[in-house]
N, C-alpha and C positions, 0 to 999 in steps of 0.2 A: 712334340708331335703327337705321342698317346702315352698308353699307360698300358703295358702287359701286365697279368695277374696270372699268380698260379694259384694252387690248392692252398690251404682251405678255401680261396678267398673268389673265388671262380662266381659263386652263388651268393654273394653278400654286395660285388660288385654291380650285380642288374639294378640297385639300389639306386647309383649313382648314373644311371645312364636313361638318356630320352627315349629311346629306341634303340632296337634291337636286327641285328641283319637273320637272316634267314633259319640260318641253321641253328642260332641263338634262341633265336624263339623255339626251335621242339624241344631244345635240351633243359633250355633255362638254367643257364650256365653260360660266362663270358669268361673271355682271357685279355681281351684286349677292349680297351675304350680309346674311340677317337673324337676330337673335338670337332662341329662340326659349324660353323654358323651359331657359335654361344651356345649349342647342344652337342649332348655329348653321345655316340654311337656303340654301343656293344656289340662287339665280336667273338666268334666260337670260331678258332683259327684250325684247333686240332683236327677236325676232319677234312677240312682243305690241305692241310698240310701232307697227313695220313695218304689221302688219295692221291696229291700230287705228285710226292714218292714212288709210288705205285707205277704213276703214268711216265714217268721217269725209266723206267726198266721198260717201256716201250708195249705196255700192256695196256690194251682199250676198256674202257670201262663202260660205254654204251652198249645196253640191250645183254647185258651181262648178268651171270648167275653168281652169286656171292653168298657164303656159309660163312657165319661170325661166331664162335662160341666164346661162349659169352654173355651178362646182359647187362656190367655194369654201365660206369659212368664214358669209359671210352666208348663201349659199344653205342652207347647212345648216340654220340656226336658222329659217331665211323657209320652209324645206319642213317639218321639222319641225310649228312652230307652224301653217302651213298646214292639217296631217290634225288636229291640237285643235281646230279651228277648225271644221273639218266641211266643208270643200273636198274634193269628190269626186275631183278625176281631178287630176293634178301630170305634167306635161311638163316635162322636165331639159334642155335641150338644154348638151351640154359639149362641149371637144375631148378627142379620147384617150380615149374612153373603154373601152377596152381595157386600160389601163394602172391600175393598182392607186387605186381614188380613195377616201377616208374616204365621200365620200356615198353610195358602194353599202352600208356599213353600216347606215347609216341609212336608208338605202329599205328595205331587207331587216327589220330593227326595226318600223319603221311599218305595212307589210305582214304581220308579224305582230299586231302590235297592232289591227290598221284591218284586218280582210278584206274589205272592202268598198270600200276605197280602192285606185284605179288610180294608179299611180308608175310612167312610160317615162321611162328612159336615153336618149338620142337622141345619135348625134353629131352636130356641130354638120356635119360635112363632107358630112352624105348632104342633101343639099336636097330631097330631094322628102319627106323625115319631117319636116324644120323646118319644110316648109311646111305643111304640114297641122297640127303642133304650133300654130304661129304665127298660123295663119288658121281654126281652131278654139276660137282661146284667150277666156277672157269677162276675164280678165288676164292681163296678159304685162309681166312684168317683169324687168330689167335687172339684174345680180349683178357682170358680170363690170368689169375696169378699161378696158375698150374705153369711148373718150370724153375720159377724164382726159387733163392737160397730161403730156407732149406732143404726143399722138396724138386730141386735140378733133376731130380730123373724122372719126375711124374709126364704123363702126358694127358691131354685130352684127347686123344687119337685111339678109339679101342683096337682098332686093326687096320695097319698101316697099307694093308691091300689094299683099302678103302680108297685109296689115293689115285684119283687120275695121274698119269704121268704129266698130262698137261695142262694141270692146274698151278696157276701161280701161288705159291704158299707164302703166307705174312703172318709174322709172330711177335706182336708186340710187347714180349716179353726182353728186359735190356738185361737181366743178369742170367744168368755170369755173361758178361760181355765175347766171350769165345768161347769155342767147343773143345776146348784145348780138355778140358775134366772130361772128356767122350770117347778116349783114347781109341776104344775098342770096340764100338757102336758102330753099326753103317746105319743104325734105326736113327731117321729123322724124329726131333725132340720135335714135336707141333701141340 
């Protein structure tokens, strides 16, 4: 029926494919090939996925404010798929971003694409823009390896105040699988 790919092999597979579905084309990165009429179709499944989850805990995603820190490869597909999605306003917060990053192509794509979608760059170093990013967000989600073993106790969150209570928080970070190492924390790892 197709073919799932994961990493490395994400970006060697658009090789093998006719066309490309949507979100595929900003990332330029597929996981999935399907055959279609003797052509073969690429798909970028991870941000559909990502936001279906989402939409799953009963949270709307149209006309929506969203803070991603973050600018890798996840982020790309999670921003992307974000303005398909009909998510109004997209907050980047990264470091460096001065320095030559793949997601300014893709912001710069989508803003063509979407005139009506707001996409800010943000460094993560100017605090008083993260803050505002961060305590504006209706979701705020986690991209970057801040968290993962070895460094389980870092955050990207410089002050937890910063948190609306009623923002939906997503941390695509999977280790340590539970907060069981937290014993004594009420501070949300984000």
């Amino acid at each position: 029926m197709g073919i799932n790919v994961t990493m490395p092999g994400k970006y060697q597979a658009l090789q093998c494919v006719d066309e490309l579905d949507q979100a595929a084309q900003y990332v330029q990165a597929i996981n999935m090939l399907i055959p279609n009429n003797g052509r073969w179709i690429g798909f970028n499944t991870d941000g559909k996925g990502f936001w279906n989850a989402v939409q799953q805990q009963d949270v709307l995603l149209k006309n929506q404010t969203v803070t991603i820190f973050g600018s890798g490869n996840t982020t790309r597909i999670i921003l992307a798929q974000a303005a398909l999605e009909g998510i109004k306003h997209i907050n980047i917060i990264a470091r460096n971003i001065y320095r030559p990053l793949a997601i300014k192509n893709i912001i710069t794509s989508l803003k063509e694409d979407f005139p009506n979608i707001i996409i800010n760059l943000i460094d993560s170093a100017v605090s008083s823009e993260v803050k505002i990013a961060v305590t504006n967000a209706d979701i705020l989600v986690q991209t970057t390896s801040v968290g993962m073993s070895p460094n389980t106790m870092q955050t990207v969150l410089e002050n937890e105040t910063w948190l609306n209570p009623n923002t939906v928080v997503c941390d695509i970070v999977y280790e340590p699988l539970n907060d069981s190492i937290y014993p004594t924390s009420t501070t949300p790892r984000l």
